[in-house]
C-alpha positions in Angstrom: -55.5 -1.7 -55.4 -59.2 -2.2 -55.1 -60.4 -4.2 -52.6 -61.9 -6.8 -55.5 -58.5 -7.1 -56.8 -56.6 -7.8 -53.6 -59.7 -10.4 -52.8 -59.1 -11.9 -55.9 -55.3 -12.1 -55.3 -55.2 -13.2 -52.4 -57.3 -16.1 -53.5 -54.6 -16.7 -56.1 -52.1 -16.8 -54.4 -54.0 -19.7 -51.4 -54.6 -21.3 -54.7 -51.3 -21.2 -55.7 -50.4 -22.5 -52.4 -52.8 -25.8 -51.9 -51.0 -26.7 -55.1 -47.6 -26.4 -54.1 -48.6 -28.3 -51.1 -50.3 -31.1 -52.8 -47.6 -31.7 -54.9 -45.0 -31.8 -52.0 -47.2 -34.4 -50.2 -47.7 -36.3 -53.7 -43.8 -36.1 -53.8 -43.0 -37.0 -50.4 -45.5 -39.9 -51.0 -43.9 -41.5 -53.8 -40.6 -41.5 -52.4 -41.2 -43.0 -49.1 -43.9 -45.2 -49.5 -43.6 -46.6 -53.0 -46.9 -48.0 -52.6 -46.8 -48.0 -56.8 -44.8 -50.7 -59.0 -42.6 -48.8 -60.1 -38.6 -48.7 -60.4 -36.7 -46.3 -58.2 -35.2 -44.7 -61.4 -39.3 -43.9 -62.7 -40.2 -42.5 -59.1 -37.0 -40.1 -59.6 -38.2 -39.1 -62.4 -41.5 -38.4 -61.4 -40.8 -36.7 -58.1 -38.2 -34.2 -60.4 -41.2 -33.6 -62.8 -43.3 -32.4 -59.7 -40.4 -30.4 -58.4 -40.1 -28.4 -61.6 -44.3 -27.7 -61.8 -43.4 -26.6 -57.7 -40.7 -24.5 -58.9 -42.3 -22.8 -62.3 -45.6 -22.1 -59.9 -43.2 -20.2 -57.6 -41.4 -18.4 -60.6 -44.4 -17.4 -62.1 -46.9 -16.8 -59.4 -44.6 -15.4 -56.0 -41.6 -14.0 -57.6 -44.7 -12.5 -60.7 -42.9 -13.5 -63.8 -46.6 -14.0 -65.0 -47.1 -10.3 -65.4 -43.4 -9.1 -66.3 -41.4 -8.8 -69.8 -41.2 -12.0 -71.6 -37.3 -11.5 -71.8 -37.4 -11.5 -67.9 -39.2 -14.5 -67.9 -36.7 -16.0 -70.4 -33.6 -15.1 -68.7 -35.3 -16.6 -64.9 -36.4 -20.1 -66.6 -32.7 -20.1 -68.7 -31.7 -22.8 -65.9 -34.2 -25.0 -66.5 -32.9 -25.3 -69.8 -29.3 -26.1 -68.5 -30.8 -28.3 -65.6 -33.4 -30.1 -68.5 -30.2 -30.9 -71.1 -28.0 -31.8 -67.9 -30.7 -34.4 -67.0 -30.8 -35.9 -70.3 -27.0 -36.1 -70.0 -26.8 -38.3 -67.3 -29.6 -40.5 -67.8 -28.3 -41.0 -72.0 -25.3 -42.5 -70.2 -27.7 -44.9 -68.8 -29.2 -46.0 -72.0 -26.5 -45.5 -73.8 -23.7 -48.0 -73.1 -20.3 -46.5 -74.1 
């Protein structure tokens, strides 16, 4: 590895982690100060939307997913499907009054 490359890499990956760190403050903001008007269930829902960009960053950019086979990539975000339709299940029992 060149030195270039492992400049340029390691600048990714500080990126990579202001982000993840912005987004857990932005999380941890929402939930404790709920200094916006909005319902608990919307703040959930936000802070679990920030949670999954934390999580897909780590998937992609630390555990390099970016670079590997797409099937790899397909198999390791698979649960995100299951978690995604598992979401929708229990909040469809919300709107949905049966």
């Amino acid at each position: 590895m060149s030195p270039a490359t492992h400049a340029s890499s390691a600048r990714t990956y500080l990126r990579i982690w202001f982000w993840l760190a912005g987004l857990m403050l932005a999380s941890v903001v929402l939930s404790e100060l709920s200094i916006l008007p909005l319902s608990a269930a919307a703040i959930a829902l936000i802070v679990l939307v920030l949670s999954t960009v934390k999580a897909l960053l780590v998937a992609l950019y630390y555990m390099h997913l970016k670079s590997d086979q797409r099937l790899l990539a397909f198999v390791a975000l698979f649960p995100l499907l299951i978690i995604a339709l598992a979401t929708g299940l229990v909040l469809s029992r919300r709107l949905v009054r049966l």
